[in-house]
C-alpha positions in Angstrom: 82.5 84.0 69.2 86.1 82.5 69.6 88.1 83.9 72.7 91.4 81.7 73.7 90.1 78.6 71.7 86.8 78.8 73.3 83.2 79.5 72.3 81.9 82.5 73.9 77.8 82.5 73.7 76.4 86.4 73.6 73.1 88.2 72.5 73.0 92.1 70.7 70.7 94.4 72.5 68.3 96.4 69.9 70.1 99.3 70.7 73.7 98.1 70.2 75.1 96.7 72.7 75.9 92.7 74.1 75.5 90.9 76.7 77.8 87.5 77.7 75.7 84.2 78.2 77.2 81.4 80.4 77.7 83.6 83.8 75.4 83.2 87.0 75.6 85.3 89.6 75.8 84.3 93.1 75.2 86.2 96.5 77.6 86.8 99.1 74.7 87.6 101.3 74.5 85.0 104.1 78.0 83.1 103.4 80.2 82.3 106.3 82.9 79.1 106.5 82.0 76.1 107.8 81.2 76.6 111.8 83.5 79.8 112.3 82.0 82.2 114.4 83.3 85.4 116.2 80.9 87.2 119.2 78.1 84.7 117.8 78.2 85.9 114.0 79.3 83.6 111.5 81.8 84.7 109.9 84.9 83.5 106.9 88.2 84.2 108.4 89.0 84.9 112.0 91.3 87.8 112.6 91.8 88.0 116.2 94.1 90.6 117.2 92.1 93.4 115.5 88.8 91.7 116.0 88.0 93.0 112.2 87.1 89.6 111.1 86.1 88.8 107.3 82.5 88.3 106.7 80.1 88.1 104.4 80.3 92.1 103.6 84.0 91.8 102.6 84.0 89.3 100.3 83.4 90.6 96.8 86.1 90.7 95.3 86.4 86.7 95.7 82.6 86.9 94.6 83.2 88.7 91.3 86.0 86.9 90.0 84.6 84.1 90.6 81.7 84.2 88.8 84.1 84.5 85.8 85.8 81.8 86.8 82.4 79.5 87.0 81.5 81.0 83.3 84.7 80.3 81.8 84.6 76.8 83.3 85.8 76.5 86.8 84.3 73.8 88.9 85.2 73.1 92.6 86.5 69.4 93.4 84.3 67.3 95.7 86.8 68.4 98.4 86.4 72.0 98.0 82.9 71.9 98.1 82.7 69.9 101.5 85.3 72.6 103.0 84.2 76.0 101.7 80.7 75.7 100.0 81.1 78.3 97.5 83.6 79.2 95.5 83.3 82.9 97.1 84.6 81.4 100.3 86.8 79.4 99.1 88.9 82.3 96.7 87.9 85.0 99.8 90.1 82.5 102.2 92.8 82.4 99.9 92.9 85.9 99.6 93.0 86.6 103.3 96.2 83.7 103.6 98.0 86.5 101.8 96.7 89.0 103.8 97.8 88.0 107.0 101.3 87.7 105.7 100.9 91.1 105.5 100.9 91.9 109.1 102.4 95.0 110.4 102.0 97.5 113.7 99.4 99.0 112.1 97.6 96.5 110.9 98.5 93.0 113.7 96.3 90.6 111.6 97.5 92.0 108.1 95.2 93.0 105.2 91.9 92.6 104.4 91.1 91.7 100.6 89.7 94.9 100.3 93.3 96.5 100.6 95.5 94.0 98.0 95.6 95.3 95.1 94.1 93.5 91.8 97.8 92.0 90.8 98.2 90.3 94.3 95.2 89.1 94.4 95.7 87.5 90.8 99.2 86.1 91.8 98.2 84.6 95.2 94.8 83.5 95.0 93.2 83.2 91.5 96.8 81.5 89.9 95.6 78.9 92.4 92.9 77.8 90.8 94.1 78.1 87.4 93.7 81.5 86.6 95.4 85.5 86.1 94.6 88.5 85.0 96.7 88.8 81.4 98.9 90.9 80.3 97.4 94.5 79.4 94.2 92.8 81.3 93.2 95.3 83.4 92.7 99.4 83.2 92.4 101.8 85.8 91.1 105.5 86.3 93.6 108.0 86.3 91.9 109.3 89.5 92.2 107.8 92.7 89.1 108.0 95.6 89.3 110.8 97.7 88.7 110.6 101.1 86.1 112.7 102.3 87.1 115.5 104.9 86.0 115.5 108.3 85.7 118.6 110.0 87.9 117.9 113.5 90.8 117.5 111.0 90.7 121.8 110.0 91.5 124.8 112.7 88.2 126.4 110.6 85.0 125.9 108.7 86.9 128.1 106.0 89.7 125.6 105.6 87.4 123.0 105.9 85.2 124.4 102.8 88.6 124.7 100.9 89.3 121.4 101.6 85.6 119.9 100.2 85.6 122.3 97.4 89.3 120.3 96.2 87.1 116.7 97.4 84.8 117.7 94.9 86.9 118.1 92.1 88.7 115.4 92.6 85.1 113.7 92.0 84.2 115.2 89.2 87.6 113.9 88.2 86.9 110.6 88.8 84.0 110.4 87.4 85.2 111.6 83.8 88.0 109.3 83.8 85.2 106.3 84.5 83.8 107.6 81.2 86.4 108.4 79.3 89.0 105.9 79.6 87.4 103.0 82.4 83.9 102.4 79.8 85.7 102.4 76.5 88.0 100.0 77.5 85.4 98.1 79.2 82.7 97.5 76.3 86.0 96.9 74.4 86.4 94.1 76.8 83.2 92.9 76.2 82.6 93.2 72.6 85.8 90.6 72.4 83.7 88.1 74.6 85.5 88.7 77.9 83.4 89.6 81.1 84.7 92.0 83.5 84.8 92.4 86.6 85.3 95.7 88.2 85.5 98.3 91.6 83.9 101.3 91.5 81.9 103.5 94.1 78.8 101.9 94.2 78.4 102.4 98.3 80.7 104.7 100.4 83.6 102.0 101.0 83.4 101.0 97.2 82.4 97.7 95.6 83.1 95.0 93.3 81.0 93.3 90.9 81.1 91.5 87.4 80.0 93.4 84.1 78.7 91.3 81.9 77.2 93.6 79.2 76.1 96.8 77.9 73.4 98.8 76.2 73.3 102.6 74.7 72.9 103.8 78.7 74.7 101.8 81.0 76.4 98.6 81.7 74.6 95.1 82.3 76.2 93.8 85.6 76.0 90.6 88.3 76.3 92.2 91.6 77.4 90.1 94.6 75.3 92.2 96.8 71.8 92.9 95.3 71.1 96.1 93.0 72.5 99.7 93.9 70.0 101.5 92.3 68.2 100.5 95.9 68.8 103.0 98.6 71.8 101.3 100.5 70.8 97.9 98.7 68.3 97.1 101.4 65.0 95.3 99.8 66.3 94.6 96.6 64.2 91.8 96.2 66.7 90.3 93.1 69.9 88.0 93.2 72.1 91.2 91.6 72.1 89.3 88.4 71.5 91.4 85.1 71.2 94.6 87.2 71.3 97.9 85.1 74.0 100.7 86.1 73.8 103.8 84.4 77.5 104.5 82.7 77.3 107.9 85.0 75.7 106.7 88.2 79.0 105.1 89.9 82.8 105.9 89.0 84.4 103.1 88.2 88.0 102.8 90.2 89.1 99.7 88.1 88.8 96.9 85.5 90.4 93.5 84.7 89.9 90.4 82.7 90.8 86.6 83.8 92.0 83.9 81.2 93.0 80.3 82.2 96.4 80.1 83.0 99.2 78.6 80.1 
């Protein structure tokens, strides 16, 4: 397969669908930058005034994108490789030198990657190191996360049962937007030879991770973190590479593409 100039390797399932050759995935279990440590964790950016520092938990959405950096060709200089490790760090760090511009009352040490949004993150980190998200590159669900109730926030357990009954549709919302407009545009994605890499609600504060494939029941992913088919990921016993995710099992919040830059 030809994508951009380039030969794209793939395999068809027996049941129709594809999966991308040429991507590894790689943990972001265990990462930290260089020495850095904060009350004696190791950890991949310091922010002191909050003490919320970035660690090896809020890292993959550097992860994911760049494993589709690595399969589309992307290879650290000597230099980066003595100073980060990992490209993970190394894109995560970047990330989080935007962030901190960011800074505000509310937040004193700015943003964490986990709040830019997808076209920041493009603009002030991946464009670095040669890459973007193109134009018409990336798709989203027409149904933002809720955020679950808590009960000391309602004068009654009525208004409070009001409030979980609207939390709930907005799920179900969700949800049918992952299918209906999220996969479609996804497999899309795929059967033209370009990996994706995606959020969706995969633990409670959501997660990123690189879809690589599909089959007739679900999407063939690399996830940064191990397999969330595992209670809470713990025990996984597997890299998160080639993982199965049903198409219905997680909502999918988001999707994009990367291409070398012009």
């Amino acid at each position: 397969m030809n994508v951009d100039g380039e030969s794209r390797s793939y395999i068809n399932t027996t049941d129709g669908g594809r999966v991308l050759l040429g991507y590894t995935a790689s943990t972001q279990r265990e990462t930290y930058y260089q020495d850095l440590t904060a009350n004696n964790k190791k950890i991949i950016y310091e922010l002191p005034k909050s003490g919320d520092h970035l660690d090896q938990s809020g890292i993959c959405n550097s992860a994911a994108p760049g494993t589709v950096m690595r399969g589309l060709g992307f290879k650290m200089t000597d230099a980066q490789v003595h100073d980060f490790g990992r490209s993970q760090i190394m894109i995560a760090r970047e990330i989080q030198e935007y962030g901190v511009t960011l800074a505000n009352k509310k937040n004193p040490d700015g943003i964490k990657p986990s709040g830019i949004t997808i076209e920041k993150i493009s603009e002030k980190a991946l464009s670095h190191f040669g890459f973007e998200i193109p134009q018409k590159g990336s798709v989203y669900n027409d149904v933002k996360k809720p955020t679950i109730p808590k009960r000391e926030d309602f004068d009654s357990d009525f208004a409070l049962e009001q409030e979980m009954r609207g939390y709930n549709n907005k799920l179900e919302a969700r949800a049918k937007s992952s299918l209906d407009k999220v996969k479609p545009w996804i497999i899309d994605q795929i059967k033209h030879g370009n990996a994706v890499v995606a959020g969706g609600d995969f633990t409670g504060y959501g997660h990123v991770v690189t879809i690589v494939g599909y089959d007739s029941k679900g999407y063939i992913v690399h996830d940064s973190w191990g397999d969330a088919n595992v209670k809470k990921y713990k025990g996984t016993g597997t890299s998160g590479q080639y993982v199965h995710y049903p198409f219905d099992k997680f909502s999918l919040g988001y999707g994009y593409i990367l291409r070398k830059k012009k």
